[in-house]
N, CA, C and O atoms as CSV, one atom per row, in Angstrom:
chain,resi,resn,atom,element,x,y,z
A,1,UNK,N,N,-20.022,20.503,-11.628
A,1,UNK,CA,C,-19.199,19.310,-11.620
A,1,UNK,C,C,-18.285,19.323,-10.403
A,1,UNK,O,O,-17.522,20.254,-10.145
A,2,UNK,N,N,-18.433,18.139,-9.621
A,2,UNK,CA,C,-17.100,17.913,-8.440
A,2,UNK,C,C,-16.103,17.165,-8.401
A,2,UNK,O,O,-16.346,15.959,-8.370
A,3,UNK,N,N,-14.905,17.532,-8.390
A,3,UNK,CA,C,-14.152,16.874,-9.006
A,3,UNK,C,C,-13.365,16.283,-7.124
A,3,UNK,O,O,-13.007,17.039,-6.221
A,4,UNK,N,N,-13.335,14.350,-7.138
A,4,UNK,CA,C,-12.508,13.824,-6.045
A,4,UNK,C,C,-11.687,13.408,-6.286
A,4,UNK,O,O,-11.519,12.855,-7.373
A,5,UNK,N,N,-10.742,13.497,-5.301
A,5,UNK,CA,C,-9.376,12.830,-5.114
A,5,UNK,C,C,-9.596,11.915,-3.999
A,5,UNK,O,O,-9.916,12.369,-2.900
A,6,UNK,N,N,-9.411,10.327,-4.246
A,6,UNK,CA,C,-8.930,9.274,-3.353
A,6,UNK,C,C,-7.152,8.594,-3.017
A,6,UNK,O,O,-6.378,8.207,-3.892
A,7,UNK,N,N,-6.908,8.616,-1.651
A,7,UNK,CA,C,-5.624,8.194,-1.742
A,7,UNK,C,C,-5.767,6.573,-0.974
A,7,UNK,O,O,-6.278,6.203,0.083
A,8,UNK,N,N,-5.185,5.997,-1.869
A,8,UNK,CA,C,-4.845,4.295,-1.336
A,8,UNK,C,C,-3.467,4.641,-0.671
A,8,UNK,O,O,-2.521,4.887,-1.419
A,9,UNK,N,N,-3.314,4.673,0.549
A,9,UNK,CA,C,-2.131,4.708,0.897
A,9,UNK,C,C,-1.876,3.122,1.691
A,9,UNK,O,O,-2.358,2.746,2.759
A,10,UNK,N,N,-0.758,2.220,0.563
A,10,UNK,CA,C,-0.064,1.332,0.939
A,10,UNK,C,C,1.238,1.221,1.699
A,10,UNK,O,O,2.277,1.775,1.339
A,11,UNK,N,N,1.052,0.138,3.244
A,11,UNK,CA,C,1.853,-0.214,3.684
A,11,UNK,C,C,2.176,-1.956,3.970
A,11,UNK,O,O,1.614,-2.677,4.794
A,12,UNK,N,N,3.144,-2.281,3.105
A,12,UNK,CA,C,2.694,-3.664,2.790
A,12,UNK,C,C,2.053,-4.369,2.140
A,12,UNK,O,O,2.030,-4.477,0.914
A,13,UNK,N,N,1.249,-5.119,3.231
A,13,UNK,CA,C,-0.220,-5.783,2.463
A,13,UNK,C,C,-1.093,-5.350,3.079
A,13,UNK,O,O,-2.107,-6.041,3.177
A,14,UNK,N,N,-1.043,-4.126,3.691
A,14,UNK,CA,C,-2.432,-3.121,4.024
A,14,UNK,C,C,-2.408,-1.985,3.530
A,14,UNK,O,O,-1.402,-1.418,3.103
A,15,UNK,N,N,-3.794,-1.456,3.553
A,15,UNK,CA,C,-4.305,0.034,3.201
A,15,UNK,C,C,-4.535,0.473,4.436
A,15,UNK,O,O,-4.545,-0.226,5.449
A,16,UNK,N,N,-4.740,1.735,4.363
A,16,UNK,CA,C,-4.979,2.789,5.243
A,16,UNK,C,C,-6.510,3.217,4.736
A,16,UNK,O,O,-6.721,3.390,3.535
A,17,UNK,N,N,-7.671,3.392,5.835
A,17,UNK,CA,C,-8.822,3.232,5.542
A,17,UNK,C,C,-9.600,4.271,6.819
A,17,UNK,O,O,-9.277,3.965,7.967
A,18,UNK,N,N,-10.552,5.414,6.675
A,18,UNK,CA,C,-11.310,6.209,7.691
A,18,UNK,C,C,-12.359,5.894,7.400
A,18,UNK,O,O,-12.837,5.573,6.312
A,19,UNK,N,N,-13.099,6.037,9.148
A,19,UNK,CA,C,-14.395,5.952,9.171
A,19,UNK,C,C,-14.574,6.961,9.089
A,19,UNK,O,O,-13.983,7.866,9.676
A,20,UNK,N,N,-15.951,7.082,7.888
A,20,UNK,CA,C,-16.693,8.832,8.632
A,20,UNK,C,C,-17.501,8.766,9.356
A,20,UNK,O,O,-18.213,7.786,9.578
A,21,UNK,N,N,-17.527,9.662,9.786
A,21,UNK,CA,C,-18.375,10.413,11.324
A,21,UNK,C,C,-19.760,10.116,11.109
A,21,UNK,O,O,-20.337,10.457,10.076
A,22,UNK,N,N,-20.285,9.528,11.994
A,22,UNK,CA,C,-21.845,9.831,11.648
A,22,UNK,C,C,-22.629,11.152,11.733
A,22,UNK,O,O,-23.719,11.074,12.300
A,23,UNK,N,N,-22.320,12.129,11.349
A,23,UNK,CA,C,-22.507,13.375,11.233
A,23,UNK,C,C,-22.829,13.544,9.840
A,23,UNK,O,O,-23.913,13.898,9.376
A,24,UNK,N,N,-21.413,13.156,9.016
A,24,UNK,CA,C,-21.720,13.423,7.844
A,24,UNK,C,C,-22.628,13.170,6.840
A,24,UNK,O,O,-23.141,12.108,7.193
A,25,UNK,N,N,-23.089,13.471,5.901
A,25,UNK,CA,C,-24.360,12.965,5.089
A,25,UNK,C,C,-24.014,12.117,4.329
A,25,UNK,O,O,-24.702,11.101,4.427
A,26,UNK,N,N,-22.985,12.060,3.359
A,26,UNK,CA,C,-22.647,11.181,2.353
A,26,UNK,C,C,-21.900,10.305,3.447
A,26,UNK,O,O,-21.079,10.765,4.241
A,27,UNK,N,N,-22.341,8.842,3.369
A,27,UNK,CA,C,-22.024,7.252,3.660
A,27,UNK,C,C,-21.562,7.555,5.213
A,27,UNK,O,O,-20.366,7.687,5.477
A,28,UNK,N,N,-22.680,7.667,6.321
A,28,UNK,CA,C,-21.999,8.057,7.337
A,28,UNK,C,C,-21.658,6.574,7.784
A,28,UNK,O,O,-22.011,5.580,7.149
A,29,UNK,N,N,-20.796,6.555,9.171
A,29,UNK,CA,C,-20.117,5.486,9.439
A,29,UNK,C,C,-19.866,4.548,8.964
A,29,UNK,O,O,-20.095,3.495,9.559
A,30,UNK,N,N,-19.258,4.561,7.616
A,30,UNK,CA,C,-18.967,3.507,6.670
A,30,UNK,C,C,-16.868,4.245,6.157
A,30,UNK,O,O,-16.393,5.353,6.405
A,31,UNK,N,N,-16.426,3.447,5.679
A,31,UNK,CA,C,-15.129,3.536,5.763
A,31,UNK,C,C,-14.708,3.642,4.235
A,31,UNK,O,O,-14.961,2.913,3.275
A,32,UNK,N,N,-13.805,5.081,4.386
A,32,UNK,CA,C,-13.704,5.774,3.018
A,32,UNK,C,C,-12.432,5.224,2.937
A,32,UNK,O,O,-12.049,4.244,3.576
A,33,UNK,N,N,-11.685,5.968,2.020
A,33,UNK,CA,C,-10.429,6.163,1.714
A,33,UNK,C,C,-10.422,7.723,1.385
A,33,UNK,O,O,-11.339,8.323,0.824
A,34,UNK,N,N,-8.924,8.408,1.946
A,34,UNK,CA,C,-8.536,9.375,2.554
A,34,UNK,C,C,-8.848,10.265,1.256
A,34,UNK,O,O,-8.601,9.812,0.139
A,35,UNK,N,N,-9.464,11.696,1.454
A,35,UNK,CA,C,-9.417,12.282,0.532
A,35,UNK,C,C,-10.578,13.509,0.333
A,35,UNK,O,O,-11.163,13.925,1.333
A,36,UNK,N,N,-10.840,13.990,-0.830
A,36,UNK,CA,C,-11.853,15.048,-0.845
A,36,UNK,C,C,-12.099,15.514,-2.008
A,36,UNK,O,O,-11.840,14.934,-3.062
A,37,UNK,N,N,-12.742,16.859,-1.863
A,37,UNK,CA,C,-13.051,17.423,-3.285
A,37,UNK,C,C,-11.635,18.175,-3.533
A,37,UNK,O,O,-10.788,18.552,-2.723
A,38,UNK,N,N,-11.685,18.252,-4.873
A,38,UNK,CA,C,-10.835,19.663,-5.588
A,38,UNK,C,C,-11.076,20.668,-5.618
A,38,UNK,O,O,-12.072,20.641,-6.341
A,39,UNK,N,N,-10.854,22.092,-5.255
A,39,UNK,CA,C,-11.226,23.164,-5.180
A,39,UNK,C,C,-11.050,23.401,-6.277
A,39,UNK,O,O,-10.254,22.762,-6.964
A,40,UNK,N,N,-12.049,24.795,-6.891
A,40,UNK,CA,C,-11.793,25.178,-7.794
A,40,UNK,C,C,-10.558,25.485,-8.673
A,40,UNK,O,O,-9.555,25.869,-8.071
A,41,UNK,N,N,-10.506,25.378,-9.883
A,41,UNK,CA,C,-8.842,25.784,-10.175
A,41,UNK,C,C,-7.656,25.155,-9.563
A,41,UNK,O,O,-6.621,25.517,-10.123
A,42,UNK,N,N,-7.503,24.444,-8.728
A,42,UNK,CA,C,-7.027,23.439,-7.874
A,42,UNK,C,C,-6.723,22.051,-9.067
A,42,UNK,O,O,-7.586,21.579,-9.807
A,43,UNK,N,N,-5.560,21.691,-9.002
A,43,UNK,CA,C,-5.060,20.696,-9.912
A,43,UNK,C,C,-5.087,19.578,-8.824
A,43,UNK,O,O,-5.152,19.710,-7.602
A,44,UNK,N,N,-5.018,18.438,-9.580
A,44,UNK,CA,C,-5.718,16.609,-8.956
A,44,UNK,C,C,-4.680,16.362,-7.688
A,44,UNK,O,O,-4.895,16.058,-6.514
A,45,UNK,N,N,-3.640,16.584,-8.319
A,45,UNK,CA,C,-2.268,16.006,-7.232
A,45,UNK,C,C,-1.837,17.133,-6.405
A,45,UNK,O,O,-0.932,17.021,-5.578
A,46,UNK,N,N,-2.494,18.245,-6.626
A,46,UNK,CA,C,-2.203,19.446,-5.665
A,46,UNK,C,C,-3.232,19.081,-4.430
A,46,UNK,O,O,-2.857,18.908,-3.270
A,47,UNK,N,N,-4.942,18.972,-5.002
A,47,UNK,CA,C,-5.946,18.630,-4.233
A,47,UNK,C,C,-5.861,16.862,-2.977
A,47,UNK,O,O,-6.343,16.352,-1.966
A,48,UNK,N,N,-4.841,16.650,-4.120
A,48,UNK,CA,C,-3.988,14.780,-3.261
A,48,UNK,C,C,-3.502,15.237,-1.786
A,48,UNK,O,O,-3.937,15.093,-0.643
A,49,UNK,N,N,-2.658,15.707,-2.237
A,49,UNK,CA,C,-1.992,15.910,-1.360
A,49,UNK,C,C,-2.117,16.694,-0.161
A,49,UNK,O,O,-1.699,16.159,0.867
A,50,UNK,N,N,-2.764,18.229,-0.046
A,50,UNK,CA,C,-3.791,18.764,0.700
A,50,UNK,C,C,-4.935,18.169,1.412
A,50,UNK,O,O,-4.837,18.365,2.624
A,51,UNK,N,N,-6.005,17.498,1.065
A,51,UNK,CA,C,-6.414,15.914,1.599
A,51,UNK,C,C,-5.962,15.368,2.865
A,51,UNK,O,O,-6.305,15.409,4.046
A,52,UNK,N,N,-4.745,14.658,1.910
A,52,UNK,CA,C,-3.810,14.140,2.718
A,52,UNK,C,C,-3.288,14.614,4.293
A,52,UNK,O,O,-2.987,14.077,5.359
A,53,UNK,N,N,-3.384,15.924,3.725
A,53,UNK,CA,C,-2.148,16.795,4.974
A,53,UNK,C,C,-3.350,16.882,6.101
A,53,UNK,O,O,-3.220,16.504,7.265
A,54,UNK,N,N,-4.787,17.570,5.416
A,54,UNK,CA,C,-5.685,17.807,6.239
A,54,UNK,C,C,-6.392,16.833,6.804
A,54,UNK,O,O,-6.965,17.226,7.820
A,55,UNK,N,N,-6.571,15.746,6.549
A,55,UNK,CA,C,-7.032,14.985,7.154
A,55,UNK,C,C,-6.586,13.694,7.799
A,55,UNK,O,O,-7.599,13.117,8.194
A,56,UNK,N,N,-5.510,13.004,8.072
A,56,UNK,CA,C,-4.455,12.005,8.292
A,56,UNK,C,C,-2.855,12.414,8.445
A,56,UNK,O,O,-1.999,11.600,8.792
A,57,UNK,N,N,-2.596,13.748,8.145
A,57,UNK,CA,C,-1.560,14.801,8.396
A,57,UNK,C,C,-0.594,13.828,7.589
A,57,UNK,O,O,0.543,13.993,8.033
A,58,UNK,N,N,-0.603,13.208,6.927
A,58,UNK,CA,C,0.604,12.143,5.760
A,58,UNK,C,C,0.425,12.947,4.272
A,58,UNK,O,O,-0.678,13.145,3.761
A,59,UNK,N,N,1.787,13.395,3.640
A,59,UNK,CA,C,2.342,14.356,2.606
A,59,UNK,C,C,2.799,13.555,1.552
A,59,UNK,O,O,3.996,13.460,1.280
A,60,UNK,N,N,1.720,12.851,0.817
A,60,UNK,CA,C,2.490,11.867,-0.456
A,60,UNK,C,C,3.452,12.377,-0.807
A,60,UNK,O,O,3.707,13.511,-0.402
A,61,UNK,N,N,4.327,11.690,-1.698
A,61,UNK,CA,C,5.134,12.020,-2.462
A,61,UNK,C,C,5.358,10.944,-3.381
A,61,UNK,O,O,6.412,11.242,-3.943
A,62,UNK,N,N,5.064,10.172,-3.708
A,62,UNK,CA,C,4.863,8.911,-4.929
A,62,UNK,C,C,3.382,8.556,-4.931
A,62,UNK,O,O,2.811,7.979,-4.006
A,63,UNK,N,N,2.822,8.961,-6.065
A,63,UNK,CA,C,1.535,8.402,-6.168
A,63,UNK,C,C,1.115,8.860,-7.821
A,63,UNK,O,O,1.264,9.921,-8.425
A,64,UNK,N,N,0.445,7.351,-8.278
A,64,UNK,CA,C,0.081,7.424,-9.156
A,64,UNK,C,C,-1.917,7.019,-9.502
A,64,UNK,O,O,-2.531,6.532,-8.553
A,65,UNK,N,N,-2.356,7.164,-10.260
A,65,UNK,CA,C,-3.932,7.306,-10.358
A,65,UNK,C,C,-3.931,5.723,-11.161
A,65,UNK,O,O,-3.211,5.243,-12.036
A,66,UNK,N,N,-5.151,5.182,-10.363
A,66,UNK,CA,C,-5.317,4.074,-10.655
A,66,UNK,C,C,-6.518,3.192,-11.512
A,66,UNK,O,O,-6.655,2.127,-12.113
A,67,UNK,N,N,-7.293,4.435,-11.121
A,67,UNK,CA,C,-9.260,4.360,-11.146
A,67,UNK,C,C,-9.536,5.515,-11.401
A,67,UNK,O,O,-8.907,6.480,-10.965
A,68,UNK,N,N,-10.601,5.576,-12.207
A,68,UNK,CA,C,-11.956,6.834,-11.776
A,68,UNK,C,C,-12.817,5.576,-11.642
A,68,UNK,O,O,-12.744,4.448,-12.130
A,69,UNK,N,N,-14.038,6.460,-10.422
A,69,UNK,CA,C,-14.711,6.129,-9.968
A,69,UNK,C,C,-16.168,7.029,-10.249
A,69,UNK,O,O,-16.244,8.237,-10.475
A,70,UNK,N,N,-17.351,5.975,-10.154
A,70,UNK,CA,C,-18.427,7.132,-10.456
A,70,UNK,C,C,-19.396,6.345,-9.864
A,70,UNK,O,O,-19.616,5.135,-9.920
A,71,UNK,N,N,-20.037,7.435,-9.174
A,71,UNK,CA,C,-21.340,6.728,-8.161
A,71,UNK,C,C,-22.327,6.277,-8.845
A,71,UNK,O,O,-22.753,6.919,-9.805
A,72,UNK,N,N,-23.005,4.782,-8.372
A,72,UNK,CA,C,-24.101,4.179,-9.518
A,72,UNK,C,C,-25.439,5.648,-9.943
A,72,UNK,O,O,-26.097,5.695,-10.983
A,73,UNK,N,N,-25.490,6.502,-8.980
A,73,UNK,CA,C,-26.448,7.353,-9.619
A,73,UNK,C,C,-26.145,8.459,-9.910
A,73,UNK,O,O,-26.836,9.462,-9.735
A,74,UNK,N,N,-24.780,8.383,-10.521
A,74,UNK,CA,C,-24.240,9.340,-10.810
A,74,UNK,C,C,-24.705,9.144,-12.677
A,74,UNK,O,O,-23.873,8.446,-13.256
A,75,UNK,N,N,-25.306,9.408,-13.156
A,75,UNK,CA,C,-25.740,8.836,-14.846
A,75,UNK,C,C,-24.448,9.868,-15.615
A,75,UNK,O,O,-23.484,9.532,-16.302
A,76,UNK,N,N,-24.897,11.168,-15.178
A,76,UNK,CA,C,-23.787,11.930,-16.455
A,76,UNK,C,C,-22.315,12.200,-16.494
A,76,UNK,O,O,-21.557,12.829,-17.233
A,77,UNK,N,N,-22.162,11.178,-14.960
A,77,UNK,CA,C,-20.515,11.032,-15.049
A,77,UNK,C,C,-19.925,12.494,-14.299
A,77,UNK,O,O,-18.729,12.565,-14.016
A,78,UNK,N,N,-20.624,13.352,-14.080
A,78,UNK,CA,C,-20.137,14.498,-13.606
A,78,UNK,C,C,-19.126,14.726,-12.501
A,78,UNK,O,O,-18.421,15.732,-12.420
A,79,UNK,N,N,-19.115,13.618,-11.585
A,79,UNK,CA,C,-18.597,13.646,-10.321
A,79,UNK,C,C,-17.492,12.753,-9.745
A,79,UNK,O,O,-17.285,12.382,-8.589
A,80,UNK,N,N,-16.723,12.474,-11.106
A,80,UNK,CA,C,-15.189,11.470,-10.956
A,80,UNK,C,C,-14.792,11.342,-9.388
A,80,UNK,O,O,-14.900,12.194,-8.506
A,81,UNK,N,N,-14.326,10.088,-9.319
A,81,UNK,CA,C,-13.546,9.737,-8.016
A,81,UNK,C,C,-12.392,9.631,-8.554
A,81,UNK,O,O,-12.433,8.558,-9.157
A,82,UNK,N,N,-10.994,10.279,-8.758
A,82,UNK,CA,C,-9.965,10.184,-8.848
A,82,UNK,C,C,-9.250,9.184,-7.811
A,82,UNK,O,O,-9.101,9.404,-6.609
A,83,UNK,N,N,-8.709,7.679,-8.744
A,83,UNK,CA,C,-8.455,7.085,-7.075
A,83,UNK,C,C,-7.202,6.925,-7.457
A,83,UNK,O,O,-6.967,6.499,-8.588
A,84,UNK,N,N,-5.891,7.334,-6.313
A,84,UNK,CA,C,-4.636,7.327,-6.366
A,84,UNK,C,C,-3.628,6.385,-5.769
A,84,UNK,O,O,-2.764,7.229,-5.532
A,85,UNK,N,N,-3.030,5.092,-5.293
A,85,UNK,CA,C,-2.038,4.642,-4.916
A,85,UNK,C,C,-0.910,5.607,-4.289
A,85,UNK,O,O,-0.269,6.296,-5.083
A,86,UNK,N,N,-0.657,5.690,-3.043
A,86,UNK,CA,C,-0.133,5.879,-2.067
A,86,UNK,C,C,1.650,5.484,-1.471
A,86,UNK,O,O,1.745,5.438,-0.245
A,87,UNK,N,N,2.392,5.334,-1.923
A,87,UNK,CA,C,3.482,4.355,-1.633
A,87,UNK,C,C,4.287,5.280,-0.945
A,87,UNK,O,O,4.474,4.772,0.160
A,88,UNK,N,N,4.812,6.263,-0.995
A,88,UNK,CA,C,5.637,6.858,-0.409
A,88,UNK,C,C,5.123,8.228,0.316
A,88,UNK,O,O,4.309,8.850,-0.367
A,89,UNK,N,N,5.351,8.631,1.190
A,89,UNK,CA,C,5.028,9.812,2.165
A,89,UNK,C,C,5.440,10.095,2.922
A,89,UNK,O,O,6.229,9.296,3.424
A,90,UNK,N,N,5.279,11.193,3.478
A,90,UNK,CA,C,6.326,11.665,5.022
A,90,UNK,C,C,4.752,12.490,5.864
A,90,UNK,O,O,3.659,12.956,5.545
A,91,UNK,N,N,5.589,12.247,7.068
A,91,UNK,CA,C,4.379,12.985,8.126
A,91,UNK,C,C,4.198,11.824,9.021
A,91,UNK,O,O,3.320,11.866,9.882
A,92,UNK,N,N,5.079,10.632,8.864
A,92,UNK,CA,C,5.639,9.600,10.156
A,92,UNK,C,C,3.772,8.810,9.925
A,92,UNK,O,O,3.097,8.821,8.895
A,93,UNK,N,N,3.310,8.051,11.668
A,93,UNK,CA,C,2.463,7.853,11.351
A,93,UNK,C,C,1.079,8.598,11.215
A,93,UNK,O,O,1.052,9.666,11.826
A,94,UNK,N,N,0.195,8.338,10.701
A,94,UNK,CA,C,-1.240,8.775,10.170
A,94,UNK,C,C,-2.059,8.818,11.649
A,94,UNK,O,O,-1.825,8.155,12.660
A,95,UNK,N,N,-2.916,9.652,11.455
A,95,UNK,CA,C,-3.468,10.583,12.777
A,95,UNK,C,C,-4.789,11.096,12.080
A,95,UNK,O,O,-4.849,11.528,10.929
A,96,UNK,N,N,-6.079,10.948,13.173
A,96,UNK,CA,C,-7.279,11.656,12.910
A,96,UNK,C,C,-6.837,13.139,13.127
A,96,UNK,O,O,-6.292,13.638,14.111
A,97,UNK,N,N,-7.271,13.790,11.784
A,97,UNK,CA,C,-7.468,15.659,12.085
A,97,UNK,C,C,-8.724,15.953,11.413
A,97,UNK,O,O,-9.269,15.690,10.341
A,98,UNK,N,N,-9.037,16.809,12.813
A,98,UNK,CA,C,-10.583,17.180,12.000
A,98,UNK,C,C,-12.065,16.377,12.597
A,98,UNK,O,O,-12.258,15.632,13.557
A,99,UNK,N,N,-12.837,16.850,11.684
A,99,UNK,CA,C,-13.888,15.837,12.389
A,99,UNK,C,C,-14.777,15.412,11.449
A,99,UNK,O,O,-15.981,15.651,11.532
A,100,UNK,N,N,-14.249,14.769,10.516
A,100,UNK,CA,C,-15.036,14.098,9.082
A,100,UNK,C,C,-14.615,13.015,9.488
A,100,UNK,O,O,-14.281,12.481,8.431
A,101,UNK,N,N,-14.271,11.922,10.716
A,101,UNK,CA,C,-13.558,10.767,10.489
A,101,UNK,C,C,-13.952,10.397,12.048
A,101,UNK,O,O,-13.787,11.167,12.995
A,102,UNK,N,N,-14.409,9.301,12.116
A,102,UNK,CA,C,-14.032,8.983,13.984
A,102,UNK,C,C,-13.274,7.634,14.082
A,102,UNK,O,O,-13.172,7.238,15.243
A,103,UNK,N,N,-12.829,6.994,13.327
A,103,UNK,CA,C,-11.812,6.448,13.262
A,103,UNK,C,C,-10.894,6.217,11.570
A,103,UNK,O,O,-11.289,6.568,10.458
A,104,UNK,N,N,-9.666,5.551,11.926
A,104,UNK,CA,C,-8.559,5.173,11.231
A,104,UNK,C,C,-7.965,3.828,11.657
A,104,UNK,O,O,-7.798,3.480,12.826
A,105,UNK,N,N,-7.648,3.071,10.498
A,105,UNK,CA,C,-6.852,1.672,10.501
A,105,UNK,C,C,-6.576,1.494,9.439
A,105,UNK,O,O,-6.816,2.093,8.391
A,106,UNK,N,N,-5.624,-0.047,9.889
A,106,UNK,CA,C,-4.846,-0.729,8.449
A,106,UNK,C,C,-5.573,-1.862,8.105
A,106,UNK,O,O,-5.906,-2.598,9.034
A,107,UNK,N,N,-5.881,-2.153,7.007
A,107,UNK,CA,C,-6.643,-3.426,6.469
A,107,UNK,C,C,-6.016,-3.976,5.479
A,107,UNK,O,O,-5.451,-3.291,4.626
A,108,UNK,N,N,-6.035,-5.742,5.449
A,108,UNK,CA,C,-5.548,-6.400,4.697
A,108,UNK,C,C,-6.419,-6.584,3.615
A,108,UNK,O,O,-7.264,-5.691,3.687
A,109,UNK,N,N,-6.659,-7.408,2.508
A,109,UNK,CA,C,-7.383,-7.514,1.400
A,109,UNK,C,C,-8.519,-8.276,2.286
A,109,UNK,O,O,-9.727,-8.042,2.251
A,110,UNK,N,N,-7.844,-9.250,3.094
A,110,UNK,CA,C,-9.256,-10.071,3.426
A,110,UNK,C,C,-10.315,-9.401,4.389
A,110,UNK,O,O,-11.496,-9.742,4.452
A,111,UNK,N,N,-9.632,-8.250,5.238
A,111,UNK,CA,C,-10.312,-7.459,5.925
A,111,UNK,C,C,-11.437,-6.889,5.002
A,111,UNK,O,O,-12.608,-7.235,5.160
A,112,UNK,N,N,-11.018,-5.936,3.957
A,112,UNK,CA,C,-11.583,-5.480,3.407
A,112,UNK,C,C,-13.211,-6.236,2.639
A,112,UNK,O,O,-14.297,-5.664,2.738
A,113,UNK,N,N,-13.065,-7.227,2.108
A,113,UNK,CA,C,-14.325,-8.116,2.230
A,113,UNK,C,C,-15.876,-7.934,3.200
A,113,UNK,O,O,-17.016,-7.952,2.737
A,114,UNK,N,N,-15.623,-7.825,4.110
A,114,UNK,CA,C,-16.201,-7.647,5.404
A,114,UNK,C,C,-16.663,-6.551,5.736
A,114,UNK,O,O,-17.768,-6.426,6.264
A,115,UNK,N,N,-15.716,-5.407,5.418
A,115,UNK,CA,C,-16.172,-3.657,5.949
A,115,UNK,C,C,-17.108,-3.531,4.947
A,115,UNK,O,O,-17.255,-4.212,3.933
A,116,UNK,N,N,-18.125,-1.952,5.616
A,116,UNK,CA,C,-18.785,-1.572,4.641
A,116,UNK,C,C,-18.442,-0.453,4.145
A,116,UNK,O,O,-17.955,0.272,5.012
A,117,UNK,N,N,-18.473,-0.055,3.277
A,117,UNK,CA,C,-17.314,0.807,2.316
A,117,UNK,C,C,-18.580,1.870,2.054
A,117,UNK,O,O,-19.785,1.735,1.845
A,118,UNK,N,N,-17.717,2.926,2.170
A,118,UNK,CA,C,-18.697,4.477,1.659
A,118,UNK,C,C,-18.930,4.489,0.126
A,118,UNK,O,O,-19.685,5.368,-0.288
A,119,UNK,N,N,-18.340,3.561,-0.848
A,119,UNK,CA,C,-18.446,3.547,-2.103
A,119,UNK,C,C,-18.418,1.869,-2.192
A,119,UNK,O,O,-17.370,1.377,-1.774
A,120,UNK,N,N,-19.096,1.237,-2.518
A,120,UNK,CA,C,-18.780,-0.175,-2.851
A,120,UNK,C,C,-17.976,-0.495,-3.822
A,120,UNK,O,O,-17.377,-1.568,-3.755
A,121,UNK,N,N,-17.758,0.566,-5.174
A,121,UNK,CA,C,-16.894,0.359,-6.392
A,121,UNK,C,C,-15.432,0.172,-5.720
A,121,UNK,O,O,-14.688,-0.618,-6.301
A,122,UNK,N,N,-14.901,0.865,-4.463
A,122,UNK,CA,C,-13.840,0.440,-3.802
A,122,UNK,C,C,-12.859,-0.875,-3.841
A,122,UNK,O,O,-11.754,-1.161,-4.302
A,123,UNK,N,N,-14.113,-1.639,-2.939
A,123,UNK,CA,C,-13.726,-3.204,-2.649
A,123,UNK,C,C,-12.760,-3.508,-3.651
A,123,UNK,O,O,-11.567,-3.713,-3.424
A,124,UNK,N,N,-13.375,-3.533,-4.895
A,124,UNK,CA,C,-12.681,-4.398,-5.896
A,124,UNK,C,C,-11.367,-3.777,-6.093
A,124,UNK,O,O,-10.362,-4.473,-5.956
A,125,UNK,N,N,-11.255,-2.250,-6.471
A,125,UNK,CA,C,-9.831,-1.364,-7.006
A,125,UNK,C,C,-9.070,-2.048,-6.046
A,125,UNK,O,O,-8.182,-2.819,-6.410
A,126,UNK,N,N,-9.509,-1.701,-3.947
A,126,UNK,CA,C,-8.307,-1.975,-3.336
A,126,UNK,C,C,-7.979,-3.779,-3.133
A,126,UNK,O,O,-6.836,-4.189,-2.932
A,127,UNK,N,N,-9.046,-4.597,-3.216
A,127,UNK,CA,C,-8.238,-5.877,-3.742
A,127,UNK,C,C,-7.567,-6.137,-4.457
A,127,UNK,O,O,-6.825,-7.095,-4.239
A,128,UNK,N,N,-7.473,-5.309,-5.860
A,128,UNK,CA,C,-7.120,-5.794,-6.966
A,128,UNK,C,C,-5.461,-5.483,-6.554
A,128,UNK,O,O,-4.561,-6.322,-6.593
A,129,UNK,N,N,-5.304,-3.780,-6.077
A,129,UNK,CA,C,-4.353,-3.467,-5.486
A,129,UNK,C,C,-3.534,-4.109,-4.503
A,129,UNK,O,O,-2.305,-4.185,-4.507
A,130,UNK,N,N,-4.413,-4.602,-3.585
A,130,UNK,CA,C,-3.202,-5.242,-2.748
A,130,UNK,C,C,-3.025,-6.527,-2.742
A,130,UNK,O,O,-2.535,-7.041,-1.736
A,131,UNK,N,N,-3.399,-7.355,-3.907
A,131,UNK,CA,C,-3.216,-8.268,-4.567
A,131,UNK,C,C,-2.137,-8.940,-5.764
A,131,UNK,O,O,-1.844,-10.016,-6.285
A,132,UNK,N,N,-1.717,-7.210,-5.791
A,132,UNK,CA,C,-0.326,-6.910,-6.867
A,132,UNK,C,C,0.819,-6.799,-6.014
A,132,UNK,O,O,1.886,-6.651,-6.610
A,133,UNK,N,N,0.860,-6.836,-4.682
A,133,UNK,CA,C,1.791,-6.592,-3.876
A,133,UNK,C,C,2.330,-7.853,-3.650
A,133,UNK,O,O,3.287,-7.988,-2.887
């Protein structure tokens, strides 16, 4: 079982959104939201936040879980997307680290429509989200 952590990090009426690399295997050049697996023994908001640091160098500190997520061929549910809301953080602005990502931006709801998303179950959570704003 793999357990993910997704962070919606809101500013405004945008999200914060990475491309992955075309390197990677899962959804290459398609645009995730920030995040990863849980390491073993590794708790959800410990694994949040680590994520966070490692890959966009931004250190939540207000965030609450909004979604699980589960890939359409995922049948036995094994492989949760933990998806989290973002509101408060430190680490100034957000920065590529690493090389799971070849780009980063801010998107509005209507942007979002348009991109192609590494998970399609996305679209809807972060409309719904920045639709409450």
């Amino acid at each position: 079982m793999s357990r993910l952590v997704c962070a919606i990090f809101i500013d405004g009426e945008k999200v914060l959104l990475v491309k992955r690399a075309r390197h990677r295997k899962w959804s290459p050049d398609k645009w995730d939201l920030v995040g990863g697996h849980a390491e073993k023994g590794e708790g959800l908001d410990i694994a949040l936040v680590r994520e966070c640091q490692e890959e966009v160098g931004l250190s939540p500190l207000a965030f609450n879980e909004v979604a699980t997520l589960y890939e359409a061929d995922d049948k036995d549910r094994g492989s949760p997307f933990h998806i989290y809301v973002v509101r408060q953080w430190t680490g100034g602005v957000a920065k590529l680290l690493g090389h799971e990502h070849s780009e980063l931006d801010w998107f509005t709801a209507g942007d979002i429509e348009a991109l192609e998303l590494a998970m399609p179950e996305y679209r809807e959570v972060l409309i719904e989200i920045l639709s409450q704003d």
